[in-house]
One Martini backbone bead per residue (centre of mass of N, CA, C, O) as a GRO file, in nm:
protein
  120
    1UNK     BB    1   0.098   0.038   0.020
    2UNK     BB    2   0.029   0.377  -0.095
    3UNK     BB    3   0.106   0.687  -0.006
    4UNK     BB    4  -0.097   0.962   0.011
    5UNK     BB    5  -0.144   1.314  -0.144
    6UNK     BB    6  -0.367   1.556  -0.066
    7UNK     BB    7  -0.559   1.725  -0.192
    8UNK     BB    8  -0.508   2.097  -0.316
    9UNK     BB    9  -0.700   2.371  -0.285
   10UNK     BB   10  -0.597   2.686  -0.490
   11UNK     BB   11  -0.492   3.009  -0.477
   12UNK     BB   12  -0.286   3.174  -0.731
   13UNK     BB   13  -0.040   3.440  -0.713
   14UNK     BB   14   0.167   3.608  -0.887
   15UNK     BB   15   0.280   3.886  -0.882
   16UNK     BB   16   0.086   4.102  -0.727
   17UNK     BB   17   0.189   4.345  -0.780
   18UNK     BB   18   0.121   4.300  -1.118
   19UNK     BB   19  -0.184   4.340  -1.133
   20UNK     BB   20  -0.471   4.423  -1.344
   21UNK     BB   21  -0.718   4.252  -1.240
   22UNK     BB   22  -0.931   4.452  -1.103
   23UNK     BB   23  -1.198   4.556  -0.950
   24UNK     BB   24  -1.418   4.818  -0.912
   25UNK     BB   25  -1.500   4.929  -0.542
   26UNK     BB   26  -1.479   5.209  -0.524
   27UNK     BB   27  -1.537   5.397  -0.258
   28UNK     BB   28  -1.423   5.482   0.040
   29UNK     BB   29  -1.600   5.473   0.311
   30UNK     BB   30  -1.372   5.592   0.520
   31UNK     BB   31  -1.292   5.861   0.398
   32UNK     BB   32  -1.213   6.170   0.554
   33UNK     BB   33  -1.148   6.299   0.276
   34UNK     BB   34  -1.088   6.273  -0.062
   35UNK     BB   35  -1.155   6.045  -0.267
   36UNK     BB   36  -1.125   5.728  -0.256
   37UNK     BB   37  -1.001   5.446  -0.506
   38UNK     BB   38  -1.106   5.112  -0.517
   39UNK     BB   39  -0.949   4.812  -0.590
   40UNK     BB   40  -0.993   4.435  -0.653
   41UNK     BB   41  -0.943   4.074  -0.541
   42UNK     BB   42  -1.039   3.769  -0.488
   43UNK     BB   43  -0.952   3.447  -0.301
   44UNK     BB   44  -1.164   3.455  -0.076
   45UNK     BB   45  -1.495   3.390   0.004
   46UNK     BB   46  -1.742   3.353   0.299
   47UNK     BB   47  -2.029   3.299   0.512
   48UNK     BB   48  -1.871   3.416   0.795
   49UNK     BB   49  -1.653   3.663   0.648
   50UNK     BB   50  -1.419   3.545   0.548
   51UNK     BB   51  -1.098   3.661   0.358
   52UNK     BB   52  -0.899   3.710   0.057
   53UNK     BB   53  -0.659   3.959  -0.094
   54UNK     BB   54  -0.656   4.224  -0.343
   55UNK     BB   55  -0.578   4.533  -0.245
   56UNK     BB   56  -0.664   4.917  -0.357
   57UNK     BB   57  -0.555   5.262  -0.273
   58UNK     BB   58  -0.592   5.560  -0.273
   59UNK     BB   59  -0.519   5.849  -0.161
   60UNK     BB   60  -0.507   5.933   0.243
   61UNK     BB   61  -0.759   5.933   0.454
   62UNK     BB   62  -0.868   5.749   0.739
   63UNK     BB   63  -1.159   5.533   0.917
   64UNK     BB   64  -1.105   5.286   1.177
   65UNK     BB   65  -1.327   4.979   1.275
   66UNK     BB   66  -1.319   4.696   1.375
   67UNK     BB   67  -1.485   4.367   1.324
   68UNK     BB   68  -1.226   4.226   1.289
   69UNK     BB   69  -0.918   4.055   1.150
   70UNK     BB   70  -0.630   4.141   1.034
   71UNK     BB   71  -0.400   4.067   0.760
   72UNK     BB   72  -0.095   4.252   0.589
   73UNK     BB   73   0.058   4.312   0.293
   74UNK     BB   74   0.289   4.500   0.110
   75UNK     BB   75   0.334   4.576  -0.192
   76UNK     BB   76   0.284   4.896  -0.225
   77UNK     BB   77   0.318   5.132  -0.120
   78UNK     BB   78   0.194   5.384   0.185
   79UNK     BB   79   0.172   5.433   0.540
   80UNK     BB   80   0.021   5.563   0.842
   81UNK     BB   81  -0.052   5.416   1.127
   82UNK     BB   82  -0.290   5.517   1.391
   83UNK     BB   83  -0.369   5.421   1.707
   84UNK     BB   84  -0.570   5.520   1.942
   85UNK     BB   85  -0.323   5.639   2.144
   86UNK     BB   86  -0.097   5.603   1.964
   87UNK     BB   87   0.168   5.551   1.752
   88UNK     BB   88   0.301   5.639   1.450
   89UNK     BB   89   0.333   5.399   1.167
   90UNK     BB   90   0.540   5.281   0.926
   91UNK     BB   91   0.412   5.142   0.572
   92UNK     BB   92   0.544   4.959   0.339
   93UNK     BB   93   0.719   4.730   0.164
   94UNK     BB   94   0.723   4.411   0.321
   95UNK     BB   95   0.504   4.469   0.530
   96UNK     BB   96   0.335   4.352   0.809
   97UNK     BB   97   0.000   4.330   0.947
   98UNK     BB   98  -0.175   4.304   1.275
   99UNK     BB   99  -0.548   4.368   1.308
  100UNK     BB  100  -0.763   4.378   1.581
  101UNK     BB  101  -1.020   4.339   1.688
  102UNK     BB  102  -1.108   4.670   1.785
  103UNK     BB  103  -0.986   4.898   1.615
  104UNK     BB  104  -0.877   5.206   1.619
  105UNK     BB  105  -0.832   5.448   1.354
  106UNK     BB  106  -0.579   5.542   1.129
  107UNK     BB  107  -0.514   5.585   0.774
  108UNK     BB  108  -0.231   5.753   0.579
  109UNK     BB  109  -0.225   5.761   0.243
  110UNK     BB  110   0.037   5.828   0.057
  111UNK     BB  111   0.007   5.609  -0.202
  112UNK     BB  112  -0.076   5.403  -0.369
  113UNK     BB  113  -0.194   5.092  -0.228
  114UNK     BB  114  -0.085   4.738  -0.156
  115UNK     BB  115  -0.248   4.455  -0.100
  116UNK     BB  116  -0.252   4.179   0.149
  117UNK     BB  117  -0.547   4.001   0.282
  118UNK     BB  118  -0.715   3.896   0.572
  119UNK     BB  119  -0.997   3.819   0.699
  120UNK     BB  120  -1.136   3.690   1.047
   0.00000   0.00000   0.00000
């Protein structure tokens, strides 16, 4: 008898930060200056509300009040994060970041960023 490894349904993207195929998800609800304009792509999506994809936002201020986790990755542009009563935080390209259920704070989107993330 010989082991089978299980197969595993995934989905792949190469190359993040080139993909072109984004779909335009309006502007930025959270937006607290010029509207900022949203496109992405989703990589996975369920009905209990987890999801994970690629997001893109043109610059601006932002508040945000978490209703769920996110982790995200950055793949291009950058922001200063900064959570009420915290110091701000500069995150770039390259960088991960772990945002907890109950969070709020402002992003200050310096140029169109791009990531990649999952909320959970």
């Amino acid at each position: 008898m010989t082991a089978q490894t299980p197969s595993i349904s995934a989905s792949l993207i190469r190359d993040a930060e080139n993909v072109t195929e984004l779909e335009d998800w309006g502007p930025c609800p959270e937006a607290t200056g010029p509207q900022m304009d949203t496109r992405g792509s989703y990589l996975f999506k369920d009905e209990n509300g987890a999801e994970s994809g690629i997001w893109e936002c043109t610059a601006g201020p932002s508040r945000w009040v978490l209703e769920t986790h996110e982790f995200l990755h950055v793949l291009s542009g950058s922001m200063t994060i900064t959570a009420d009563g915290g110091q701000p935080e500069f995150v770039g390209p390259g960088d991960a970041v772990f945002v907890p259920r109950g969070w709020s704070g402002n992003w200050e989107i310096h140029e169109t960023l791009r990531k990649v993330f999952v909320i959970f």
